[in-house]
Each structure stands twice: as structure tokens, then as C-alpha cells.
C-alpha positions as CSV (number, residue, x, y, z in Angstrom):
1,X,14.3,20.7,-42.2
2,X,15.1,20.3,-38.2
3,X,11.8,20.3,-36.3
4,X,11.9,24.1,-33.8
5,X,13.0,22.7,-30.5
6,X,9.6,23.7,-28.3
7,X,9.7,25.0,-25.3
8,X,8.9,22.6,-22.0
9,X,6.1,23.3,-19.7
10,X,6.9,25.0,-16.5
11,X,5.6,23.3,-13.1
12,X,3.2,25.8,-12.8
13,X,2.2,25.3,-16.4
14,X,1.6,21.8,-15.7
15,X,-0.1,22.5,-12.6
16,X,-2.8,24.7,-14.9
17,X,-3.1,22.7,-17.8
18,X,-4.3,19.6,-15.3
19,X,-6.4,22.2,-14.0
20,X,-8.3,23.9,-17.3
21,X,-8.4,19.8,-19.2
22,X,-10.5,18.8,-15.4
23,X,-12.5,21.6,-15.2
24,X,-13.4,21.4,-19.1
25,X,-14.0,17.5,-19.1
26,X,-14.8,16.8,-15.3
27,X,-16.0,13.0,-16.5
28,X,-15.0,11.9,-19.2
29,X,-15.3,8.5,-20.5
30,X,-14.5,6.2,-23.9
31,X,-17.0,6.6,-26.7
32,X,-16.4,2.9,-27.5
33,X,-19.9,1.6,-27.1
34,X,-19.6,-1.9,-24.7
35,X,-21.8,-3.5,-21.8
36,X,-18.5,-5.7,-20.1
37,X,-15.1,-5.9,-20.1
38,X,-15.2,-8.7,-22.8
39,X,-16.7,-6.0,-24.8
40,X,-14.6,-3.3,-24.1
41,X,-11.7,-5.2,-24.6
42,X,-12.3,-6.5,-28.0
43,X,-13.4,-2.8,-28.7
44,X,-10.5,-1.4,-27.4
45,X,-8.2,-4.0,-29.7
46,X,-10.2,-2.9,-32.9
47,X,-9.8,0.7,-32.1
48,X,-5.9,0.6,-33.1
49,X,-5.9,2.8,-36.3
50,X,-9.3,2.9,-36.3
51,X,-11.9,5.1,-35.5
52,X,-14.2,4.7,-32.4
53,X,-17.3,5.7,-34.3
54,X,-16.1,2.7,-37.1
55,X,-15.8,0.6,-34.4
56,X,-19.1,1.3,-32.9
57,X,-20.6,0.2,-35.9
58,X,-19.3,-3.1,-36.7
59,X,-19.3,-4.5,-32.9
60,X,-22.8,-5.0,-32.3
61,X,-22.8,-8.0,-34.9
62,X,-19.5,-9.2,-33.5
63,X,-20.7,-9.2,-30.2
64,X,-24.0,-10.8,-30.9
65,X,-22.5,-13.7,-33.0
66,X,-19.6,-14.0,-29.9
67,X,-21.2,-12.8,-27.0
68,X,-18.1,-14.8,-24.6
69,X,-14.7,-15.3,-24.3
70,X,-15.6,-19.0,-25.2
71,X,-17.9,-18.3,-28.9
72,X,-14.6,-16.2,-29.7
73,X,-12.1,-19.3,-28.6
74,X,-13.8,-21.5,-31.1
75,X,-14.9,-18.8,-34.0
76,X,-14.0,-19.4,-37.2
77,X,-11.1,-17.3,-38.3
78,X,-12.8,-16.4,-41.9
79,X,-15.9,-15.4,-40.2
80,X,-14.2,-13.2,-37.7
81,X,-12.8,-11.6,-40.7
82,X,-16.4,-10.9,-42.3
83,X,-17.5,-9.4,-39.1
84,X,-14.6,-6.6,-39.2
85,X,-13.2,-6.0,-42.8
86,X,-14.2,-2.7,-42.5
87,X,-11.8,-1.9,-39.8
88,X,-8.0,-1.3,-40.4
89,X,-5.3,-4.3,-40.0
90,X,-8.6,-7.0,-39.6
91,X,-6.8,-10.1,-40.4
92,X,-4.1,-9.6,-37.9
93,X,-7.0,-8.3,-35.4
94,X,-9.2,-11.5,-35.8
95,X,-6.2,-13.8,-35.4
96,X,-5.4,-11.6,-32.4
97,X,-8.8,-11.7,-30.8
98,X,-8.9,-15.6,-31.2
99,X,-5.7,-16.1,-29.5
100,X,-7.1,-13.8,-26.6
101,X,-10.0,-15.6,-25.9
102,X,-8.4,-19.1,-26.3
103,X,-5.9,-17.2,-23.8
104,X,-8.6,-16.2,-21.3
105,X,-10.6,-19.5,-21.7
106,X,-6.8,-21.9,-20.9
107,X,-5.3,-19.1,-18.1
108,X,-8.2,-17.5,-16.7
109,X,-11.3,-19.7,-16.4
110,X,-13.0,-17.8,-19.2
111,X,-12.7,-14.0,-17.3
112,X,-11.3,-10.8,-18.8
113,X,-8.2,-10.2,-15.6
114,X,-8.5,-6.6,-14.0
115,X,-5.1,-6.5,-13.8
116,X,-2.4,-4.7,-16.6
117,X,0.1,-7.1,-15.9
118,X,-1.9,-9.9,-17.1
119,X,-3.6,-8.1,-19.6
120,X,-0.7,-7.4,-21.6
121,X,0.3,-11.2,-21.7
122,X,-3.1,-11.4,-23.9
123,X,-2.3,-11.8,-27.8
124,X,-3.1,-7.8,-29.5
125,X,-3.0,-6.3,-26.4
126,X,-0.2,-3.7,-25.6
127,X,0.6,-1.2,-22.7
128,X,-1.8,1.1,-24.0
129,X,-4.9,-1.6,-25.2
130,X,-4.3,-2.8,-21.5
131,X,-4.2,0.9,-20.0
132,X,-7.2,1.8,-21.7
133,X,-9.0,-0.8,-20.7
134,X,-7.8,0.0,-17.1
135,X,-8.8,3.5,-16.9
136,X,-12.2,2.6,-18.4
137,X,-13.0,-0.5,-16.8
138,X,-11.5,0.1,-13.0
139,X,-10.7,3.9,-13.1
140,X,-7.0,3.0,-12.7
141,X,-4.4,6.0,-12.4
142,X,-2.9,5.5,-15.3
143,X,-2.0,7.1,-18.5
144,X,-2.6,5.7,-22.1
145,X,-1.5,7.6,-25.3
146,X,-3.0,7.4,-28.4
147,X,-2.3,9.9,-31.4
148,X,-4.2,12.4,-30.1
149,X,-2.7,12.1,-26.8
150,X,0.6,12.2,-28.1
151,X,0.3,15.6,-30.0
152,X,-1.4,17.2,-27.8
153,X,1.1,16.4,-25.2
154,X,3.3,17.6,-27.5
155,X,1.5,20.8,-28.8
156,X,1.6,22.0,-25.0
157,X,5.1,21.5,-24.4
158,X,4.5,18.4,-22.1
159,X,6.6,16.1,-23.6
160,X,8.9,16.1,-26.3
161,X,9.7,12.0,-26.5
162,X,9.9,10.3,-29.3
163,X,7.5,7.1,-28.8
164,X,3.7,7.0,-27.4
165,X,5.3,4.9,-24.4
166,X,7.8,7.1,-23.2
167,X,5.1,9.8,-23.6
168,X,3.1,7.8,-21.2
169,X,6.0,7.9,-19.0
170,X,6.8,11.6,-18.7
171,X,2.9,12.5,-18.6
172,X,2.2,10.0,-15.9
173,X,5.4,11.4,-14.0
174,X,3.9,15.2,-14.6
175,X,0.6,14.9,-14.1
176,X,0.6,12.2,-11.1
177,X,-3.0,12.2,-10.2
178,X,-6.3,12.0,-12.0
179,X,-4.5,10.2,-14.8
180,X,-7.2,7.8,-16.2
181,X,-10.0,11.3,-16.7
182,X,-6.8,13.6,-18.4
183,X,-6.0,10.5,-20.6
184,X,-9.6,10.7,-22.1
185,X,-9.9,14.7,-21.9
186,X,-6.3,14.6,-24.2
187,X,-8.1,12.3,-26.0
188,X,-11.3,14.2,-26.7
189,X,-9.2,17.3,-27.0
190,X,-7.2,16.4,-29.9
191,X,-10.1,14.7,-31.3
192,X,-12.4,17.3,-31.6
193,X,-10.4,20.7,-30.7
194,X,-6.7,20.4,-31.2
195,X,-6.7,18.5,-34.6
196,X,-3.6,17.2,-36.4
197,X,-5.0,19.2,-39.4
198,X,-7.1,22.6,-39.3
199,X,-7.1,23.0,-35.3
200,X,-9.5,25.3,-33.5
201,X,-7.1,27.4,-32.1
202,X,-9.1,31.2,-32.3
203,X,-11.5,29.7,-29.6
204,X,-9.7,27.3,-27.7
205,X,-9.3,27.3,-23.9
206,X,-5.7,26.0,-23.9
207,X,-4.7,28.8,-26.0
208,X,-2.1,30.8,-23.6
209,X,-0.3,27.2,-23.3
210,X,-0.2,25.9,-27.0
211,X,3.7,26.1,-28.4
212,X,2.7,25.5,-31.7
213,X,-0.3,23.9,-34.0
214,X,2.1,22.6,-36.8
215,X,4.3,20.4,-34.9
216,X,3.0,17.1,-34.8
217,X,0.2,16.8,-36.8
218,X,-0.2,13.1,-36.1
């Protein structure tokens, strides 16, 4: 059955929902628990198809037992895996965080970059591992989409792209400004408001701008 074509946003629309997600999550931030960028990096890289709170709990040990760039360059790949086998895709992610320290330790004397460009050249870090970290880290204006992002953006008429990265596009493009707070109010919208299943929609404040709750219940 073909998907109902939903309606785009109006300028002024856009101009409002920036508005109401601001005033309703003024300063936002992750809920990945970290005290550096190493940290938030690492956490950031587990977090793919995984949930923050999961996350939360099985760094503390990983950071303890790696607590730089360096410990991680030379861990044992089996007792990476023991650290995070509760988390979703591990093997791939401890090879990845390896190969990103040994990375950091042979390009960048041992220092996370504060720069996207280089942090995408990092082994398991994409556009949006690299945005996040961004937006977190430096306040960058930039724009990350996650599932949540990417139905709520679609929920509201925002965007109707097909992939989280063009959805990035057309959001940064829309919104312009205040990118790195609406990326975690999005975030923590769809998270705990405008859920793929079962949304709150009788009380919620975006309400006169929602096109539908079924589409996209990703």
C-alpha cells in the first residue's frame, strides 16, 4: 500500500516549530553520561542501535579499564568485547573502537580532533557519530539525525527524504540556526513524546503541526 503523500511545512510553519521545540527544550544536552571527548566519543559509537540508558551502563567499566586513547590502542580485542556484549553490533564496535584509538594515537598525537572533517576519517565514526559529537562537545551548528530525529522530522512535514543524511540536509537548510539544541530537542521529543509506537499526541504541544502519527514509526 503507497505511503499518503504528507503535506510540507510552510515557512511560517518552520519558523514556529523552531520556535515551540526552543522554548520547550531551551538547553538541551545528550544523556550519554561522559567527562571528555574520548568519552563521549566512544559513547556516542556505542549508542548506534543502542539505547543511551544501555550505554550508560556498561561505559563506566570500559572507561575505567581504558581511560585513554592509548589503553584502547593496545586492548585486547576479546576483552573489549566482554566489556560491551550487552550492547547491539559489539564485535564490529570493539574492532571499530580499536582502530580509532590506534588512529588517534598514529595521526593525532593521542587527541580526540574538534574538527568533523577529521573525525569522520576515524574507523566507526560517520557524519552523524561525528555531528553528535560536534554539537555536544563544541556546540557546533549542525544537525545530526538519529531515528527519532528522522520521524519526527517526518511526522511534522519537515522532510520527506528517504535517508537520515539527506534528512540532515533539508533540516539543516530549514532550520539554519540553533541546529546543535533542535537536533537534541528532536531527539528528546521523539524519545519520550512523539514515539514510533503509542505517541502522546492528546497532550502534546506540537499538535496543530503533526501530519500524521502512523507514518514512520521508526
Amino acid at each position: 500500500m503507497a505511503t499518503k503523500k504528507i503535506k510540507p511545512a510552510t515557512k511560517q510553519e518552520i519558523i514556529e516549530i523552531k520556535k515551540v521545540f526552543l522554548e520547550h527544550y531551551p538547553n538541551s544536552l545528550t544523556e550519554l553520561n561522559y567527562n571528555n571527548i574520548y568519552e563521549l566519543l566512544i559513547a556516542v559509537m556505542l549508542s548506534a542501535q543502542c539505547t543511551d540508558k544501555r550505554v550508560n551502563i556498561i561505559s563506566p567499566a570500559l572507561f575505567k579499564a581504558y581511560p585513554s586513547a592509548i589503553k584502547l590502542a593496545n586492548a585486547d580485542l576479546d576483552e573489549v568485547k566482554s566489556f560491551i556484549n550487552t550492547c547491539s553490533f559489539f564485535n564490529n564496535k570493539a574492532k571499530n573502537l580499536i582502530k580509532m584509538a590506534q588512529s588517534v594515537i598514529e595521526n593525532y598525537n593521542g587527541e580526540i580532533p574538534q574538527d568533523q572533517k577529521e573525525l569522520v576519517k576515524l574507523a566507526g565514526v560517520g557524519q552523524k557519530t561525528a555531528n553528535v559529537v560536534m554539537i555536544e562537545y563544541t556546540g557546533a551548528n549542525l544537525m545530526a539525525v538519529d531515528t527519532h530525529v528522522f520521524r519526527v522530522a517526518h511526522r511534522l512535514g519537515l522532510s520527506d527524504d528517504k535517508t537520515a543524511l539527506k534528512t540532515e540536509e533539508t533540516l539543516s537548510k530549514k532550520f539554519k540556526t540553533d541546529l546543535h539544541l533542535l537536533h537534541q530537542a528532536m531527539v528528546l521529543f521523539g524519545r519520550y513524546k512523539c514515539k514510533a509506537v503509542k505517541p502522546e499526541c492528546e497532550e502534546c504541544f506540537m499538535k496543530k503541526h503533526c501530519r500524521t502519527s502512523e507514518t514512520f514509526r521508526v
